[in-house]
ZAMAR-311669 format. One record per residue: residue number from 1; x, y, z of N, C-alpha, C, O in turn; residue in one letter; chain. Coordinates in nm, 2 decimals, decimal comma, always signed. Each point is the difference from the previous one (the first is absolute). Layout:
N
REC   vovex      n_x      n_y      n_z     ca_x     ca_y     ca_z      c_x      c_y      c_z      o_x      o_y      o_z   lumlum   drenkol
REC     NUM        X        Y        Z        X        Y        Z        X        Y        Z        X        Y        Z        A         A
...
***
This chain:
194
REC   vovex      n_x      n_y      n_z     ca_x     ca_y     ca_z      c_x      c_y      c_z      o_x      o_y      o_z   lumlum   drenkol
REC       1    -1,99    -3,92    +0,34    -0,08    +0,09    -0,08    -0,04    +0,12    +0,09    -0,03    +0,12    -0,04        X         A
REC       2    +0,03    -0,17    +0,19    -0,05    +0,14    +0,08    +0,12    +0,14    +0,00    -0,02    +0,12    +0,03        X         A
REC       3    +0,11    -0,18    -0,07    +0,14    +0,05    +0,10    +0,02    +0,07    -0,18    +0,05    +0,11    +0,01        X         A
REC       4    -0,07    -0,15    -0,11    -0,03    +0,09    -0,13    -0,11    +0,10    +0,00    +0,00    +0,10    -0,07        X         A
REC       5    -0,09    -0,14    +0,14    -0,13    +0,13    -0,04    +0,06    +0,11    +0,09    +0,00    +0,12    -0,03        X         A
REC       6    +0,04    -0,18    +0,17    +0,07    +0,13    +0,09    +0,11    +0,05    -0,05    +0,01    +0,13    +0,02        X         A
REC       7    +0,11    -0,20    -0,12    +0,08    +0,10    -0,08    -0,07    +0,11    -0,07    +0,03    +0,11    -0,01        X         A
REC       8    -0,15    -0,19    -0,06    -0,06    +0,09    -0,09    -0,05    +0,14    +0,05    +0,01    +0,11    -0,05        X         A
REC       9    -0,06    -0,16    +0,18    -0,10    +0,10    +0,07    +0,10    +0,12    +0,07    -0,03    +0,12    +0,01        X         A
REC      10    +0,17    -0,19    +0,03    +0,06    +0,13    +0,03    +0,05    +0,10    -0,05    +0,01    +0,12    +0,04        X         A
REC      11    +0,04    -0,21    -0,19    +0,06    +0,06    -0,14    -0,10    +0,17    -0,01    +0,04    +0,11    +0,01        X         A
REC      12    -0,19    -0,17    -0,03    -0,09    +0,10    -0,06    +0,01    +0,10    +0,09    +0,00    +0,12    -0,04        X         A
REC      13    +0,01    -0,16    +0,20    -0,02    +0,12    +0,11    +0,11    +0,09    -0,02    -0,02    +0,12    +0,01        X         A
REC      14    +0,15    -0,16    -0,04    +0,10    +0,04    +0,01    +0,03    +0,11    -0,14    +0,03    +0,12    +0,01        X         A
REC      15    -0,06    -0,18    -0,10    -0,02    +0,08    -0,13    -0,11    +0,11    +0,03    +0,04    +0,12    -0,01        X         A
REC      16    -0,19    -0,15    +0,04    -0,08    +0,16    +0,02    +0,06    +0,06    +0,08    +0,00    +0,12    -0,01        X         A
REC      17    +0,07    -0,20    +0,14    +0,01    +0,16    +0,11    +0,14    +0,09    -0,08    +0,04    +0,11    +0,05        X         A
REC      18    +0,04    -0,18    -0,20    +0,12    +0,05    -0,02    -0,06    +0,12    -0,06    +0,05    +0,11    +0,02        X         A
REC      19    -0,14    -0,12    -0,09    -0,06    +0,05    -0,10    -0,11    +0,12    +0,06    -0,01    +0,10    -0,06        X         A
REC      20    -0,04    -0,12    +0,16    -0,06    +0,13    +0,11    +0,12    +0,05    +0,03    -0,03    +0,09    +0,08        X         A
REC      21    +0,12    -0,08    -0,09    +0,12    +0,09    +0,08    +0,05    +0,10    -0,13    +0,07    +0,10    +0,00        X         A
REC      22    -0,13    -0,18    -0,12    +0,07    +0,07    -0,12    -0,06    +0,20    -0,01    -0,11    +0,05    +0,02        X         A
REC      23    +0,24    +0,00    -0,07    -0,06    +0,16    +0,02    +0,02    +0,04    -0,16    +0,08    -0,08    -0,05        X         A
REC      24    -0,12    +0,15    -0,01    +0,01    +0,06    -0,18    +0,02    +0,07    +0,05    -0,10    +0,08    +0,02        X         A
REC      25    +0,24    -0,03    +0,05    +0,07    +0,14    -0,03    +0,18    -0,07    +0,07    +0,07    +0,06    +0,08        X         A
REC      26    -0,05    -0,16    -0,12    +0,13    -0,05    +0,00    +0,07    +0,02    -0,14    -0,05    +0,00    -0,12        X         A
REC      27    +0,19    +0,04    +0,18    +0,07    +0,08    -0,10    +0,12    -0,11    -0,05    +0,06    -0,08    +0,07        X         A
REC      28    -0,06    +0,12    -0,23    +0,06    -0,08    -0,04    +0,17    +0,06    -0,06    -0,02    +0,12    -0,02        X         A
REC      29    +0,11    -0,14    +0,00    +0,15    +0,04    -0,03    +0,08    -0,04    -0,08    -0,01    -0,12    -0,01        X         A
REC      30    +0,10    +0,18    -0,09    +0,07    -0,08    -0,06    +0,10    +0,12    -0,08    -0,02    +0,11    -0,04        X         A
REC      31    +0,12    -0,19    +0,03    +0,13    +0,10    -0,06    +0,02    -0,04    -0,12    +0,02    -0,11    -0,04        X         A
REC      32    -0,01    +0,23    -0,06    +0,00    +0,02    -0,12    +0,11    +0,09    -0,05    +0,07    +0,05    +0,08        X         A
REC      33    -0,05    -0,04    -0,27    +0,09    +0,05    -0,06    -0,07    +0,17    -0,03    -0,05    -0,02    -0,11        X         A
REC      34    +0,04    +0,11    +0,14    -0,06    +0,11    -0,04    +0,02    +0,10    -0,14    +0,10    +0,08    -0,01        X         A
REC      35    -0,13    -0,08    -0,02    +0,03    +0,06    -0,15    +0,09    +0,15    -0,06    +0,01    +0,05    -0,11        X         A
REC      36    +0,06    +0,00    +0,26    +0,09    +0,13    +0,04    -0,12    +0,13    +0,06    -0,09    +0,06    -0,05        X         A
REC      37    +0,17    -0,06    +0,20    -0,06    +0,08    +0,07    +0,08    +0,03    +0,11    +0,08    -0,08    +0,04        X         A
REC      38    -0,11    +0,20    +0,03    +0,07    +0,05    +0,10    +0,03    -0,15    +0,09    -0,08    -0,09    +0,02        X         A
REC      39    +0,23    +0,07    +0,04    +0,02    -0,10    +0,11    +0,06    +0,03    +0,12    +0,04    +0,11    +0,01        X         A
REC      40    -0,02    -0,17    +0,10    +0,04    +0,02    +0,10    +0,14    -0,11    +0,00    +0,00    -0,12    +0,00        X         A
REC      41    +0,09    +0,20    +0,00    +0,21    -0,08    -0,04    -0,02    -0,10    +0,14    -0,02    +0,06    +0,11        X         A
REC      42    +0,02    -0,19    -0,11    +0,03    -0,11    +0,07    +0,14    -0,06    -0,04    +0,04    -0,06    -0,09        X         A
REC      43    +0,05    +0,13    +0,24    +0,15    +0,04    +0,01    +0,03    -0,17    +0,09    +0,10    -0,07    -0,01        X         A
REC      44    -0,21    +0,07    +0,07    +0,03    -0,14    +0,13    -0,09    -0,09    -0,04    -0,10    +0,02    -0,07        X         A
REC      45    +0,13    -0,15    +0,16    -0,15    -0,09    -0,04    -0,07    +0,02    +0,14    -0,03    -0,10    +0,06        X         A
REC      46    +0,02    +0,22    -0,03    -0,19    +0,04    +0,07    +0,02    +0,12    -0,05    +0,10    +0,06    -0,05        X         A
REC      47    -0,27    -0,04    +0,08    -0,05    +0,16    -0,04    -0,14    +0,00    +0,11    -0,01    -0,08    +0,10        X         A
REC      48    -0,08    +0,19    -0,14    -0,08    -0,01    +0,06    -0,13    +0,02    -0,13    +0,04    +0,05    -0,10        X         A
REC      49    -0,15    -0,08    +0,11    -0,10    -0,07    -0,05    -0,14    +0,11    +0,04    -0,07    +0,00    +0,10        X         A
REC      50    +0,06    +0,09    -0,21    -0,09    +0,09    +0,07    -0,08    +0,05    -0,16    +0,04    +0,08    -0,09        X         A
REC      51    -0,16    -0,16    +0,09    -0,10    +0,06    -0,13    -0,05    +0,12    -0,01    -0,05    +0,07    +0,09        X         A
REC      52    +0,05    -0,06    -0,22    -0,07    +0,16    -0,05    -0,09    -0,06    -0,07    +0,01    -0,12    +0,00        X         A
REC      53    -0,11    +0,18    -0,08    -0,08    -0,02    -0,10    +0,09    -0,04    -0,14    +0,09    +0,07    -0,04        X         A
REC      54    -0,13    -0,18    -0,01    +0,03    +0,00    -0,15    +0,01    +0,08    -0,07    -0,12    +0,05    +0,00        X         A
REC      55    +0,19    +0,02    -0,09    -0,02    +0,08    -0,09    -0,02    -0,05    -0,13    +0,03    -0,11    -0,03        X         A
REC      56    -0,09    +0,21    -0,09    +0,03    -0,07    -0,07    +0,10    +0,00    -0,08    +0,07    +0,09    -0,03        X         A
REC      57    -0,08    -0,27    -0,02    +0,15    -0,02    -0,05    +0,05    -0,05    +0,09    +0,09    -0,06    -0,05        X         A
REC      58    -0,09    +0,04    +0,17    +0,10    -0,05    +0,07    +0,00    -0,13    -0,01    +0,11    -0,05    -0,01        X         A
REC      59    -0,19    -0,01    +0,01    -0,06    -0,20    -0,06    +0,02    -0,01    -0,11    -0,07    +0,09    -0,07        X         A
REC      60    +0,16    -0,20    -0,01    -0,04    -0,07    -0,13    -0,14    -0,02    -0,05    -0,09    -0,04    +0,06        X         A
REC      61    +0,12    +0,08    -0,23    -0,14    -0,07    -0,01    +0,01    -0,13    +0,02    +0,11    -0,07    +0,00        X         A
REC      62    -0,25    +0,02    +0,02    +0,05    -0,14    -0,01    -0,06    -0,07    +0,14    -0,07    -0,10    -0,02        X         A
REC      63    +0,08    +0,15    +0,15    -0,01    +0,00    +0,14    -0,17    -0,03    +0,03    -0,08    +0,09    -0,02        X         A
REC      64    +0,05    -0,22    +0,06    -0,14    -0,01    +0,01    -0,03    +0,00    +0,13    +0,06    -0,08    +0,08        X         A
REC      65    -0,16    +0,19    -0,03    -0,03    +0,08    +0,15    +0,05    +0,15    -0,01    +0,08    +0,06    -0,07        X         A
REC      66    -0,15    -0,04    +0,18    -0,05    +0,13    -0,02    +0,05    +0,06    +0,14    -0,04    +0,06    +0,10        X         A
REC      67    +0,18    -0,11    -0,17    +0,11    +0,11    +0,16    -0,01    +0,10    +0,00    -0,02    +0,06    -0,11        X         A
REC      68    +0,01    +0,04    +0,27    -0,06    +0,10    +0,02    +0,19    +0,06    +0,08    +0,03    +0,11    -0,03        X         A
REC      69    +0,04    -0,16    +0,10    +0,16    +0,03    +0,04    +0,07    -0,07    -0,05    +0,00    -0,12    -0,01        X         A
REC      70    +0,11    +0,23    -0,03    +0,13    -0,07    -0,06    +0,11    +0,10    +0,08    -0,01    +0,11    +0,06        X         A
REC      71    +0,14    -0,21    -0,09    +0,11    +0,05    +0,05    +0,14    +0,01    -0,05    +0,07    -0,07    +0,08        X         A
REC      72    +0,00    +0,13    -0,18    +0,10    -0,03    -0,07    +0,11    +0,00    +0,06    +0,03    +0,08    +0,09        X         A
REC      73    +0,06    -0,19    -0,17    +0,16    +0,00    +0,07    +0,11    +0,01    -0,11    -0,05    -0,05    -0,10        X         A
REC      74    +0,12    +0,07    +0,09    +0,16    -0,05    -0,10    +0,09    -0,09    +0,04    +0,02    +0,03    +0,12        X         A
REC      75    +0,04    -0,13    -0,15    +0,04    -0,10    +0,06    +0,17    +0,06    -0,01    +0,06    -0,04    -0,10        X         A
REC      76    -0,01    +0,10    +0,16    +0,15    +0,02    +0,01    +0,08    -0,06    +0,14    +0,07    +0,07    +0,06        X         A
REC      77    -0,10    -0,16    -0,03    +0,07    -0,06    +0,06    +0,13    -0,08    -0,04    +0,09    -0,04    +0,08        X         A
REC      78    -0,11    +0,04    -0,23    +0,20    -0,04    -0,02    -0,04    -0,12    -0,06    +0,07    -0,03    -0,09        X         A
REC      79    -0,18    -0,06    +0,12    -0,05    -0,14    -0,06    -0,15    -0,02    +0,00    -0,09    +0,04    +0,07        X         A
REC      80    +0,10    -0,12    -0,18    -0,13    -0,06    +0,02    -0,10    -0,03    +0,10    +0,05    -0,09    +0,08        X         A
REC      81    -0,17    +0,12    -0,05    -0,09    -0,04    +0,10    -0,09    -0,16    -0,01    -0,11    +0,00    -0,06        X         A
REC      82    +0,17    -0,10    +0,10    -0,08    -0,10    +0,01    -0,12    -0,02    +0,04    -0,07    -0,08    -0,07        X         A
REC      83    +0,02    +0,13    +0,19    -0,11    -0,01    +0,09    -0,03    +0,16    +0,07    +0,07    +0,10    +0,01        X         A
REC      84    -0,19    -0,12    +0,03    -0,08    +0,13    +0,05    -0,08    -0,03    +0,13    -0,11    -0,04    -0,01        X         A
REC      85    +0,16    +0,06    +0,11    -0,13    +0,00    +0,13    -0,01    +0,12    +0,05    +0,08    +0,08    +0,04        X         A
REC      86    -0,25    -0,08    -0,07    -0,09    +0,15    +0,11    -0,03    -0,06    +0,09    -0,01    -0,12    -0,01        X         A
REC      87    +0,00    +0,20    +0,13    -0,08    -0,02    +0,15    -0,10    +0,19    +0,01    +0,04    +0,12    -0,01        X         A
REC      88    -0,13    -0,17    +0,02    -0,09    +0,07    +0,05    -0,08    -0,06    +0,11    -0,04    -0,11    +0,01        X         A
REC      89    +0,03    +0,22    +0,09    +0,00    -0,02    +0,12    -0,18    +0,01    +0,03    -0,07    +0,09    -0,04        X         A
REC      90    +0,01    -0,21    +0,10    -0,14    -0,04    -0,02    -0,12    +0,08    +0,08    -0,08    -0,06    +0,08        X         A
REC      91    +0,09    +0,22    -0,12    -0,03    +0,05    +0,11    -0,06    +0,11    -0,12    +0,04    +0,00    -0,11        X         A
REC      92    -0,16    +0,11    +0,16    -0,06    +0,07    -0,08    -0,10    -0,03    -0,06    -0,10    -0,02    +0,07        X         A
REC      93    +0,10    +0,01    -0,24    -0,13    -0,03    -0,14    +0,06    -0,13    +0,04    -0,08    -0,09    +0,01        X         A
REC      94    +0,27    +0,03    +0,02    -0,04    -0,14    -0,07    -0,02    -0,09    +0,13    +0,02    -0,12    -0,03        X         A
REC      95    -0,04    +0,13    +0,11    -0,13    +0,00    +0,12    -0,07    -0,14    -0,03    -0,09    +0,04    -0,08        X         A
REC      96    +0,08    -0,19    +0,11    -0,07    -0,08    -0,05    +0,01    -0,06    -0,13    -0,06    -0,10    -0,02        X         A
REC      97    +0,14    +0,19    -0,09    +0,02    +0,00    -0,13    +0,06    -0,14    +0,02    +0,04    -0,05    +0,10        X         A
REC      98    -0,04    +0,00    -0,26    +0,05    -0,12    -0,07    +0,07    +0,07    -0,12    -0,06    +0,09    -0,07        X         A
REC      99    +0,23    -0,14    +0,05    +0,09    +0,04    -0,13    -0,01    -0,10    -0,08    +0,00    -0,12    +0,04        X         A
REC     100    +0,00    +0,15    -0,15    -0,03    -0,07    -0,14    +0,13    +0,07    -0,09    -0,01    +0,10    -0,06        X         A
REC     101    +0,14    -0,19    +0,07    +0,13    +0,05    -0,02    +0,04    -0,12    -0,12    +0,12    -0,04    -0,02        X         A
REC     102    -0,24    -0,02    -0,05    +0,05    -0,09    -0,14    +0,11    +0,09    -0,09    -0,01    +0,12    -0,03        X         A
REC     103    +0,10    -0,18    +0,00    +0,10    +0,07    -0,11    -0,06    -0,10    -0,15    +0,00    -0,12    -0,01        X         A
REC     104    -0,03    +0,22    -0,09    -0,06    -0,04    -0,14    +0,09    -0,02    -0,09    -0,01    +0,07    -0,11        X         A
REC     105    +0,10    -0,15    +0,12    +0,04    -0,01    -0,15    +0,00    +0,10    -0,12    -0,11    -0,02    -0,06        X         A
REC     106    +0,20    +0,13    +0,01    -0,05    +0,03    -0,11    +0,11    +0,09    -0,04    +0,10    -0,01    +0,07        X         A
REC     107    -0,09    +0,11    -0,19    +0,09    +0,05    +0,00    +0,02    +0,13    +0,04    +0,09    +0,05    -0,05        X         A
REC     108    -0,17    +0,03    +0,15    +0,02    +0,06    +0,08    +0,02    +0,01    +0,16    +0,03    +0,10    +0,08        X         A
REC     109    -0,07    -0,23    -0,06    +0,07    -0,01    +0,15    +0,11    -0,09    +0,02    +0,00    -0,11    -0,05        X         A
REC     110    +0,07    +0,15    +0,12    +0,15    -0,05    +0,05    +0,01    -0,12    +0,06    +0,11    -0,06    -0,03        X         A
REC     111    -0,19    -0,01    +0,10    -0,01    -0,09    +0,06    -0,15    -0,11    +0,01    -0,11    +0,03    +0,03        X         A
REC     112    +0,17    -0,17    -0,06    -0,11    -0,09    -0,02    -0,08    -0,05    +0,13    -0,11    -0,04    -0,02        X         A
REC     113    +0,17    +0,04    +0,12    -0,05    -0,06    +0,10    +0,01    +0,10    +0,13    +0,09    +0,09    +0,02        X         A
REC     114    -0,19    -0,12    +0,04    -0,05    +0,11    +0,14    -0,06    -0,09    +0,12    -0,06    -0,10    -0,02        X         A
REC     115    +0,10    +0,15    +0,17    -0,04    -0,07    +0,11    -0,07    +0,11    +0,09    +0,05    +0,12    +0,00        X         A
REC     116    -0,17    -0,17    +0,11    -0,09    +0,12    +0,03    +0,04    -0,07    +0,14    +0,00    -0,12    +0,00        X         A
REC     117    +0,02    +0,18    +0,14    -0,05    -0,06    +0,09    +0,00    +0,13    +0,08    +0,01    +0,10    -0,06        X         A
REC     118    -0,04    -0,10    +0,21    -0,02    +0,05    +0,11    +0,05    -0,04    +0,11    -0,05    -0,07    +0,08        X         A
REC     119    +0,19    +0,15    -0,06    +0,09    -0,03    +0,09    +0,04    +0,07    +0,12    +0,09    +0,07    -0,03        X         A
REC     120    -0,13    -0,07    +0,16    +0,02    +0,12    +0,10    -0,08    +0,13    -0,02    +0,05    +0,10    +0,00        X         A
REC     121    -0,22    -0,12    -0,04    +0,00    +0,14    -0,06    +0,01    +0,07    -0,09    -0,06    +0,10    -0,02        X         A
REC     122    +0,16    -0,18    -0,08    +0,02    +0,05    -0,14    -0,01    -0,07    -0,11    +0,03    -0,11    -0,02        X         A
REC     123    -0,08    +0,20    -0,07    +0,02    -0,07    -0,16    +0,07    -0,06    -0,04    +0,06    +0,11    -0,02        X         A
REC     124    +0,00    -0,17    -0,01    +0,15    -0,10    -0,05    -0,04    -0,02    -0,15    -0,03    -0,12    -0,02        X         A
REC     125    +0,02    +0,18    -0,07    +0,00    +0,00    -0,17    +0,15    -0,03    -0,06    +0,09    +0,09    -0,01        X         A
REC     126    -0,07    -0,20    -0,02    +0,16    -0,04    -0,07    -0,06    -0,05    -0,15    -0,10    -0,07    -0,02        X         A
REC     127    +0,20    +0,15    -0,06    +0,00    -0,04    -0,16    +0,11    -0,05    -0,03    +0,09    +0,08    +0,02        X         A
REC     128    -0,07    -0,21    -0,06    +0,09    +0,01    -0,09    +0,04    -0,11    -0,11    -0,12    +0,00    -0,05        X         A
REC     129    +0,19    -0,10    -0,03    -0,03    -0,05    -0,08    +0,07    +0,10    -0,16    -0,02    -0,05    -0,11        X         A
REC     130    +0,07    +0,14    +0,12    +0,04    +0,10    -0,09    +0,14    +0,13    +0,03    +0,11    +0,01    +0,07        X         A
REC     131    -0,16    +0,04    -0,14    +0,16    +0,11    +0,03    -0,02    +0,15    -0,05    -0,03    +0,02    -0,11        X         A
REC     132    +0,03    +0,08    +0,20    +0,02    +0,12    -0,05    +0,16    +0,06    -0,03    +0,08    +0,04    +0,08        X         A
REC     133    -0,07    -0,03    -0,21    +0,13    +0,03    +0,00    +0,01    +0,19    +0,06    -0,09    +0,07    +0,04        X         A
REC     134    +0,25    -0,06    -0,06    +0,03    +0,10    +0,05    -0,02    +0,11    -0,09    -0,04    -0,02    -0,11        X         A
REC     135    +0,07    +0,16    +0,16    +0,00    +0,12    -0,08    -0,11    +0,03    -0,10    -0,07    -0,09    -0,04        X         A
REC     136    +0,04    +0,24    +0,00    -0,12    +0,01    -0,11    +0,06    -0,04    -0,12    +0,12    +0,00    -0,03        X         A
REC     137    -0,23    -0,03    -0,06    -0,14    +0,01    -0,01    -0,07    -0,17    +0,11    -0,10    -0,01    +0,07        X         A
REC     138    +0,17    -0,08    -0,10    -0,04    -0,09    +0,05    -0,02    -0,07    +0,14    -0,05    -0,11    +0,03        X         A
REC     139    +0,10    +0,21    +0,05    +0,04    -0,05    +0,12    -0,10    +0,05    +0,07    -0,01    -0,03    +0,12        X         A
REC     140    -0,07    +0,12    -0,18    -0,15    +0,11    +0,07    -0,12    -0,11    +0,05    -0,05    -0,05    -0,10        X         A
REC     141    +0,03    +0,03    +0,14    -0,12    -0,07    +0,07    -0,14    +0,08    +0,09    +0,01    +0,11    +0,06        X         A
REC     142    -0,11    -0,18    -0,08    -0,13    +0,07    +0,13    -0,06    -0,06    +0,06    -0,08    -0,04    -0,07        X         A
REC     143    +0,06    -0,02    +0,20    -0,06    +0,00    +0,03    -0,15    +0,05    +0,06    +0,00    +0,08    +0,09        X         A
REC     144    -0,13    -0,13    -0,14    -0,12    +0,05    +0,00    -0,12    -0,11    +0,04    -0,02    -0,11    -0,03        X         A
REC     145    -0,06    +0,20    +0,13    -0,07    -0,05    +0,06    -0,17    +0,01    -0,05    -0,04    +0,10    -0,06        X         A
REC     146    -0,03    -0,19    +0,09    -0,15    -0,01    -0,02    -0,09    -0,02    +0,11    +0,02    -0,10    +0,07        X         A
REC     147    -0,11    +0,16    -0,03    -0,13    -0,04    +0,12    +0,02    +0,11    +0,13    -0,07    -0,01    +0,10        X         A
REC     148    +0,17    +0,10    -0,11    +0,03    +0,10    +0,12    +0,04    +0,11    -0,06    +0,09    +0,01    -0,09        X         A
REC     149    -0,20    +0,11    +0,16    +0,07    +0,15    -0,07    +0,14    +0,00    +0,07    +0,02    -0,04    +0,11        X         A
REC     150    +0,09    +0,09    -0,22    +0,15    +0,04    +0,02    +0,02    +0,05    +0,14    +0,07    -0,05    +0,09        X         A
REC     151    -0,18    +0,19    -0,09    +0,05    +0,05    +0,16    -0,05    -0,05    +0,11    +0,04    +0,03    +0,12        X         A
REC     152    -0,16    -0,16    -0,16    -0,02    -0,07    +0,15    +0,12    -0,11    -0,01    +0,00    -0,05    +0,11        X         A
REC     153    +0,08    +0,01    -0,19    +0,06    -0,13    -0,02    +0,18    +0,02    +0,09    +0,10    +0,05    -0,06        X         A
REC     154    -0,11    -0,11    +0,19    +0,15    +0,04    +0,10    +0,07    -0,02    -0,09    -0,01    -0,07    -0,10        X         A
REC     155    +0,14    +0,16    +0,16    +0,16    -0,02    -0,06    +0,00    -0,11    +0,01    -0,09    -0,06    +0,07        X         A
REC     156    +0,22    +0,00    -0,14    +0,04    -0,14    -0,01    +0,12    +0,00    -0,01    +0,05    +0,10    -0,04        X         A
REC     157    +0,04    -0,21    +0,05    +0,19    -0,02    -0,02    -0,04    -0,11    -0,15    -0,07    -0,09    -0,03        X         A
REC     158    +0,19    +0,19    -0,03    +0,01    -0,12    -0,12    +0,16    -0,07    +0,04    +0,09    +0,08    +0,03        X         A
REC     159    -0,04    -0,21    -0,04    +0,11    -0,09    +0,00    +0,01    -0,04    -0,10    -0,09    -0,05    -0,06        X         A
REC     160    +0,23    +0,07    +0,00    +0,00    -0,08    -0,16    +0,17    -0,08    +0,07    +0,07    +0,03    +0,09        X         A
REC     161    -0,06    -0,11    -0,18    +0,09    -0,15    -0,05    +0,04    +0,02    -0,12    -0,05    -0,03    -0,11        X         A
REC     162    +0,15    +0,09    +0,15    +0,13    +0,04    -0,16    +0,02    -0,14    -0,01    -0,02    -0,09    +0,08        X         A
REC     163    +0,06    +0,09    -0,24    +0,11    -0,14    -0,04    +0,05    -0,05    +0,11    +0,03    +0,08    +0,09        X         A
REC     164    -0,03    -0,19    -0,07    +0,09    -0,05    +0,04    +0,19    -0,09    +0,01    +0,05    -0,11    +0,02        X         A
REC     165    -0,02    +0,26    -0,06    +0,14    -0,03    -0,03    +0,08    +0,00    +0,12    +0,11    -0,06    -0,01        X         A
REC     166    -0,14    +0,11    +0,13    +0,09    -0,01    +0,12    -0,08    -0,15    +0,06    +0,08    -0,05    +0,08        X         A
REC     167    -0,15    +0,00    -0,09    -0,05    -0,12    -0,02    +0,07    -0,11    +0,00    +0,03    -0,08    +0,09        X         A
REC     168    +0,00    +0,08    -0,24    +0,09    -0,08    -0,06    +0,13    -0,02    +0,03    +0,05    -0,11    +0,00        X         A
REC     169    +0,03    +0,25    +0,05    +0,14    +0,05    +0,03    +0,00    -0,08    +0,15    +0,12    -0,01    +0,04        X         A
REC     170    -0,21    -0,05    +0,05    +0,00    -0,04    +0,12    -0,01    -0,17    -0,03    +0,07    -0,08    +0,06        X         A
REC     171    -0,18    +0,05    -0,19    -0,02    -0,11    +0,00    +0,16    -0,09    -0,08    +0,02    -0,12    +0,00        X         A
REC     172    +0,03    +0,19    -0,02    +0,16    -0,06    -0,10    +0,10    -0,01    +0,15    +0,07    -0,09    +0,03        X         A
REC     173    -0,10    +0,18    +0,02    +0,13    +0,02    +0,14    -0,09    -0,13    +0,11    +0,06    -0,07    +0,08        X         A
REC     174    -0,17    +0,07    -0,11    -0,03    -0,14    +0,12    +0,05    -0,13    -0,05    +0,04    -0,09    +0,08        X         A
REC     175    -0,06    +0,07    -0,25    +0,03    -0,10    -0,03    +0,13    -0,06    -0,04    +0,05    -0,11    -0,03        X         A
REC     176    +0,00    +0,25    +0,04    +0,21    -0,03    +0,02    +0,01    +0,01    +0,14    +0,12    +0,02    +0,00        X         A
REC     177    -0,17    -0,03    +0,13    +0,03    -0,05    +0,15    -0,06    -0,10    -0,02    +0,07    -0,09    +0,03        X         A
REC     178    -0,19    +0,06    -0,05    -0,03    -0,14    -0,04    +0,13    -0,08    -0,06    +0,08    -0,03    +0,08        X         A
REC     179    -0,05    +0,02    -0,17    +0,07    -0,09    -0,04    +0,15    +0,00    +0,03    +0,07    -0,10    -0,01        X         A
REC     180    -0,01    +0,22    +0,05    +0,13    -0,02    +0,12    -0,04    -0,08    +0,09    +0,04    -0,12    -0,01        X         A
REC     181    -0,13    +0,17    +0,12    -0,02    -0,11    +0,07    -0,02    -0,15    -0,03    +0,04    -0,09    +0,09        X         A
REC     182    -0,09    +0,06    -0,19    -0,01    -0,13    -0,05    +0,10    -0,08    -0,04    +0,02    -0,12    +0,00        X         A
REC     183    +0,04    +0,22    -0,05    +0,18    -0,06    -0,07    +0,06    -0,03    +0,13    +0,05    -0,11    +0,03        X         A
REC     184    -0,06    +0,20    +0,05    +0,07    -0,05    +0,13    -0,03    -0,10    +0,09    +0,08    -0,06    +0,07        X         A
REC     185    -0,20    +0,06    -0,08    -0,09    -0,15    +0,07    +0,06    -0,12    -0,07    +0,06    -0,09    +0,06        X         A
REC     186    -0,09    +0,11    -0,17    +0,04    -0,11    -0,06    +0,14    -0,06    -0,02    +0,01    -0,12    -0,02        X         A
REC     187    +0,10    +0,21    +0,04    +0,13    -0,05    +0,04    +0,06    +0,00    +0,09    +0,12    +0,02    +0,02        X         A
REC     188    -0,25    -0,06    +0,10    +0,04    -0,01    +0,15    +0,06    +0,12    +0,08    +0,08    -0,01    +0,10        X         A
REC     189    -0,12    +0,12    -0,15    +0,04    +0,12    +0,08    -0,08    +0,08    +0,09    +0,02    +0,10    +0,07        X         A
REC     190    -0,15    -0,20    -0,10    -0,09    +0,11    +0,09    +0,00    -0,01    +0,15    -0,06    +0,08    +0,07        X         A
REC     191    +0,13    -0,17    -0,02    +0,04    -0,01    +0,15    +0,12    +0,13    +0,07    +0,04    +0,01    +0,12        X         A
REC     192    +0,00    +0,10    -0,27    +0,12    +0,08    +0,08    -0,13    +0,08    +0,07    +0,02    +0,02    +0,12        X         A
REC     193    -0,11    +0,03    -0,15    -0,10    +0,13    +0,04    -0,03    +0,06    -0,08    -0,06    +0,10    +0,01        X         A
REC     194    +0,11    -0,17    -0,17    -0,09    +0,12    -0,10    -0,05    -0,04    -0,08    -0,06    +0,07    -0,07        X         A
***
């Protein structure tokens, strides 16, 4: 019973001191379908990650929060975009900050699921769970930020994860040397050296 009241007792210490550390000006993120607006052509999967003010129009209706930077892209990279990782570098407004990178479900954002951590210094925001296809109208995407004015908020690298069709093209070629080798094993040839 003692050895439960001290779980209990550390539980609580551990939760208030989480909760003193908390700041109301952590910025929250999330990539969306935008309704047609000026973009920036995403030729490669990196770019660079640099907010302006929202304009209006540039957010779907629909978008609950009150984003203050956005950033448009075109997806012409030739395929589909599976996944999305930002790094923003933890230095500046986001200085102590906490990222709040939930992906909502809905029919204007691209992707269902989102991961937040703090790696070397930087932001590590990965979305994915979805697909931005290629080319306009549909392939336009924004990302847009909440809790940091645009011009205090550092550059950042965006990484994206085309289809994975060269993927696949590796995963068929492993499993036909897989199974050479095996045919060979199996009819006592794997003793010549191959």
């Amino acid at each position: 019973m003692k050895l439960l009241r001290c779980l209990f007792a550390l539980t609580l210490v551990c939760a208030l001191t989480g909760m003193a550390k908390a700041d109301p000006i952590d910025f929250h993120m999330v990539v969306v379908d935008p309704p047609g607006f000026a973009v920036n052509d995403l030729y490669t999967t990196s770019a660079t990650v640099q907010f302006q003010a929202c304009d209006s129009g540039q957010l779907p209706s629909g978008i609950v929060g009150s984003y203050v930077g956005c950033e448009t892209f075109e997806n012409l990279t030739g395929s589909p975009l599976t996944s999305l990782e930002l790094m923003f570098p933890d230095t500046g407004a986001l200085t102590t900050q906490s990222a709040n990178c939930t992906a909502d479900a809905g029919p204007v954002n691209f992707f269902t699921s989102a991961t937040c951590s703090v790696v070397d210094g930087f932001f590590v925001l990965d979305y994915y769970g979805g697909s931005i296809p290629q080319g306009f109208p549909n392939g336009v995407f924004t990302i847009a930020e909440s809790g940091v004015d645009p011009s205090d908020f550092p550059a950042g690298t965006l990484t994206t994860t085309p289809e994975p069709s060269s993927l696949w093209l590796m995963s068929t070629g492993a499993l036909m040397l897989g199974a050479f080798f095996y045919s060979r094993r199996r009819n006592g040839l794997g003793s010549m050296g191959l």
